[in-house]
N, C-alpha and C positions, 0 to 999 in steps of 0.2 A: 391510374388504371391502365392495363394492358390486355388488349384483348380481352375483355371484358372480365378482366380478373382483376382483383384486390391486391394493392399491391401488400406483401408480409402478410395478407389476411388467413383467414384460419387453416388448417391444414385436413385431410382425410386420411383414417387411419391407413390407408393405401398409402397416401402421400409420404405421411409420419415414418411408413417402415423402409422404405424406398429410400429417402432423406436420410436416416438414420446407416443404411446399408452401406450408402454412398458415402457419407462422413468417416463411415469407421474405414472403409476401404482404403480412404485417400489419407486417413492417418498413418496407416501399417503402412502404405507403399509411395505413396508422395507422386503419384500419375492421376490423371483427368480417368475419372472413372465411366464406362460405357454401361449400356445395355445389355452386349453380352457377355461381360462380367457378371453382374448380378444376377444372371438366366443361370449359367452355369458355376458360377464359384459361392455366390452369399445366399443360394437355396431360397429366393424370393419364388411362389408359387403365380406370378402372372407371366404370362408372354410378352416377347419380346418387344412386339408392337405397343401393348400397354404400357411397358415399363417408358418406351421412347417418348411416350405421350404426357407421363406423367411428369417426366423428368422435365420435358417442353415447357407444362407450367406451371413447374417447379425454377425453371429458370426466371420464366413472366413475373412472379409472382418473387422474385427478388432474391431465394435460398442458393439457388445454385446459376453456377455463369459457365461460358463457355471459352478457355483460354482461344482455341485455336478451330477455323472450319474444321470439319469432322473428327474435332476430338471429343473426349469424355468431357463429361463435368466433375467440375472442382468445387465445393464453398465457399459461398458469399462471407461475409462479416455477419449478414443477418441471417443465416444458414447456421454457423456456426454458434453464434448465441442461442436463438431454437434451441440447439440440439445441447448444450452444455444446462439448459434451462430446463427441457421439458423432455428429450429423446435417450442421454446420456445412461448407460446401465453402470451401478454402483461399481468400481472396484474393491475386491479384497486382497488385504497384503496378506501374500505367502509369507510361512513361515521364517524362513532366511531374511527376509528384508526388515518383519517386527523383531528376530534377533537384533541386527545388525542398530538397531534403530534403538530399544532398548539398552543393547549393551555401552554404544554410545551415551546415552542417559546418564544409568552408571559412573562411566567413568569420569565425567564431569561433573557428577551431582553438587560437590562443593564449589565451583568452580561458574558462577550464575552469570557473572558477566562477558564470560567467552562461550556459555553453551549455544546463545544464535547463531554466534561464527562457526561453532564449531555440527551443529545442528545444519546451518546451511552446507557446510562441504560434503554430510553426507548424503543430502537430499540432491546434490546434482552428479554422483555416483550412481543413488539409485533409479535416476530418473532418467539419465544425458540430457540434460538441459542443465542451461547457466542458471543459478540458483542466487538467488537474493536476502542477505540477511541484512534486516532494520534495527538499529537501536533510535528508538522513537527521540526526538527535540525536550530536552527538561529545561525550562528556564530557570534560571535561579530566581530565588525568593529573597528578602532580606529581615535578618532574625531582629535586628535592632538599629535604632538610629541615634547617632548622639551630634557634637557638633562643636565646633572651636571658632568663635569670632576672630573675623583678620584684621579689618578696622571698620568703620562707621557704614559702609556700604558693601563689604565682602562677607562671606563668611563657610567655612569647611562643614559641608556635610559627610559622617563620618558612617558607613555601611557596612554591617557587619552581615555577610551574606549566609547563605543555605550549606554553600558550598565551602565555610569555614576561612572565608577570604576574606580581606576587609579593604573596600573601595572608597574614595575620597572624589569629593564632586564639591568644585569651589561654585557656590551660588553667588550671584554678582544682585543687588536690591536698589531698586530707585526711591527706596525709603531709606531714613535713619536708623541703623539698626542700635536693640540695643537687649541686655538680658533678657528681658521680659519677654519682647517678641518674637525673641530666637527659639529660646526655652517654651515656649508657648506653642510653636509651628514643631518644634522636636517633638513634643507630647502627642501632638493630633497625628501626626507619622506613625508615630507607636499606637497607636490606635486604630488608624484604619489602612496602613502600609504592610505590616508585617506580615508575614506568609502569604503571600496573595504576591501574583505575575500586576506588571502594570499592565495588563488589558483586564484586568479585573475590577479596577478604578473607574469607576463610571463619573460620569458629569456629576450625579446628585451627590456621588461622595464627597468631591472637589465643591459641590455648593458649602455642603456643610463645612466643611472646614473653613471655607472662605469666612463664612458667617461667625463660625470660632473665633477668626482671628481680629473682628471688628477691622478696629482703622486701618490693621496692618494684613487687609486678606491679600493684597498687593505680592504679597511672599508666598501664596501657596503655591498658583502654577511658574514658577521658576524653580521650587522647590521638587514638587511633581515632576517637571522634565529633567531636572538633574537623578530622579531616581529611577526615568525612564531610562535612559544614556546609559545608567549604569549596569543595568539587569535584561533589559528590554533584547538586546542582541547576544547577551550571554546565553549560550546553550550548548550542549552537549550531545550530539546527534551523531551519527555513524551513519554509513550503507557501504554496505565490502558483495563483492559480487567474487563468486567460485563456478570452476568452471567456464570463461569467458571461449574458452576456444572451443569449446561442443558448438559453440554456430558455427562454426567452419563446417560441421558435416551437413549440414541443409541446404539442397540447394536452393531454400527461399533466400538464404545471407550469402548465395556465390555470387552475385548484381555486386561488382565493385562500388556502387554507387551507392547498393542497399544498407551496406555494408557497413559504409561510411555514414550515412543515419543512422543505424544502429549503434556504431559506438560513439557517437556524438551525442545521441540519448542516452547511453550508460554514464556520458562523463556528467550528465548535467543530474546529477544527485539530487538536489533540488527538489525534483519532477517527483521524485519518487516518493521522498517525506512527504511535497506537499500533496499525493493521493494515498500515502496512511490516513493524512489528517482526517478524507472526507470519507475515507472507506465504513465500510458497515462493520460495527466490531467486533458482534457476534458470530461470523459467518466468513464462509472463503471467498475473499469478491475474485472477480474476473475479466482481466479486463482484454479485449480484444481488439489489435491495432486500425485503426481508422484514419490516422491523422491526429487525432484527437490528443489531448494531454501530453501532447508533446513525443508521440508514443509514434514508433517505424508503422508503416502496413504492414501486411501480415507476418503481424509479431501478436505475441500475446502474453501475459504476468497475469499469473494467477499467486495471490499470498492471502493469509489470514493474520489479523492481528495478534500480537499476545495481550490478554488484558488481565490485571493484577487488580482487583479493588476495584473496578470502574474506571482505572487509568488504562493508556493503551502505553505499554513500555518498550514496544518494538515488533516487527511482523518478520516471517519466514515466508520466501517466495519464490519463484519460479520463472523465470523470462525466456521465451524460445521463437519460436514459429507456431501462425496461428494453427496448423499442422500440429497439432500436439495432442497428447495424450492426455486428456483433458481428466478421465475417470483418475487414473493412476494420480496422476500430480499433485490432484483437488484430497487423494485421499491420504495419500502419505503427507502432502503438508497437514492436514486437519489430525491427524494421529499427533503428528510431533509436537504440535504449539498445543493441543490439549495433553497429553504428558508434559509438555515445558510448563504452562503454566497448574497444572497438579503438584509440580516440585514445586513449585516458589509458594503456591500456598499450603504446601504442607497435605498434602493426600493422592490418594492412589487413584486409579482409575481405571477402568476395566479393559480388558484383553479386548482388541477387535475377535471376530470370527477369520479362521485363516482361509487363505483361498485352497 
């Protein structure tokens, strides 16, 4: 608590408009915004005094900070989210940009596995921000398992994958091996192996099988970790970023220092698959720089997933300054991946309203 305010607590619709005025201000012009800016330019109907007052404990109160003595205020992180949450007015895409966006559609409709990539080049055209296109992690599965004894303690397990490959994993047994209990432990594979990633393999599966295999359950989990090795780190994942030099025009990325965070967070790819994995599928999440997730300060990614069937196959997004155009970005990405995914499952879906 700060002078007897709450810190983040609730806001007054004075507060809310004030907050809001100031947000948008300092998006279009990228300066600490004052009080006699919003007196005279954002048509706020209180005086000047009030506005100073408000703004005071709107600082206390954790939305807004003060870079500099008697400069304006700028957005906090928790300023920022407020307003992307609760203060934000919709944007509509003009007509030009749903062409433009359309017509790309179009021209790639056949073409499903380069539309992200090709989907994100045109989202950081129409946005100037560096744009992010995901192709989601698929593991491979394996279609069938067979097997070729090497001699009395070795033997070839043979994997015939998702991906139309076929993998070999020599399992090494501190039992006797012999037809029976090869061919035995090959069956229970085919049975609770196939289609399924190994984090799908729970303990009680591996009981049961153990139990299958009587005297010889000694062969399951060697068996198991050879089919772990073989599929477990196979994947097929992408993240292609376009656009990378629009940060040059911010001076939130001129900090040679910032700078250097920022594309040391772009290289580490990683970060990013592993916040599709936990992002909300239905919805455009938004993430706003903290420290957090490996993510610069004020920086901000906003993307939405695409999701096919209840799988999530890849997200479209947006990486800038937390300075961003937050209406705009949140709406053109949610246009494009709900038209992207209307094409893959086959149906249309309705015009926005133009602006």
């Amino acid at each position: 608590m700060a002078g007897g305010i709450i810190y983040g607590g609730p806001l007054s619709e004075r507060k809310k408009r004030i907050l809001r005025s100031i947000i948008d201000a300092h998006i279009a012009m990228g300066e600490p915004i004052g009080s006699k800016y919003l007196v005279t330019s954002a048509e706020i109907p209180f005086s000047s005094a009030t506005i100073r007052n408000e703004m005071a404990e709107l600082e206390e109160m954790g939305y807004l900070e003060q870079p500099h003595t008697s400069a304006g205020r700028v957005p906090t992180q928790l300023g920022y989210r407020f307003y992307v949450d609760s203060l934000m007015e919709s944007y509509k895409l003009t007509a030009a940009e749903i062409v433009a966006l359309n017509n790309m559609l179009k021209s790639k409709i056949g073409e499903l596995d380069s539309i992200i990539q090709n989907a994100s080049k045109l989202v950081a055209n129409l946005t100037n921000y560096t744009s992010v296109a995901i192709k989601a992690r698929e593991k491979e599965t394996v279609r069938s398992f067979s097997y070729m004894i090497l001699d009395e303690h070795n033997f070839l397990m043979v994997m015939k994958t998702s991906g139309d490959k076929v993998k070999t994993k020599q399992v090494h047994a501190d039992i006797l091996l012999d037809e029976n209990n090869v061919s035995r432990l090959i069956s229970l594979l085919n049975a609770y192996c196939v289609n399924v990633t190994p984090d799908d393999i729970t303990y009680s599966t591996i009981v049961k099988m153990e139990s299958a295999m009587g005297g010889a359950a000694r062969l399951v989990n060697p068996a198991i970790k050879a089919f772990y090795d073989a599929v477990a780190t196979a994947s097929d994942s992408n993240v292609r970023f376009e656009g990378v030099n629009k940060l040059l025009e911010y001076p939130e990325f001129s900090n040679v220092e910032q700078l250097k965070r920022v594309f040391s967070m772009l290289e580490n790819k990683d970060d990013f698959l592993d916040i599709l994995s936990r992002s909300e599928r239905d919805k455009v999440n938004v993430f706003i720089g903290d420290g957090e997730n490996n993510f610069a300060t004020n920086s901000a990614f906003i993307f939405r997933p695409l999701t096919v069937d209840g799988k999530v196959i890849g997200a479209i997004g947006v990486f800038g300054p937390s300075r961003m155009d937050y209406s705009k970005v949140i709406s053109t990405v949610e246009y494009l991946t709900q038209k992207i995914t209307g094409i893959i499952e086959g149906r249309a879906l309705p015009e926005p309203e133009e602006e």
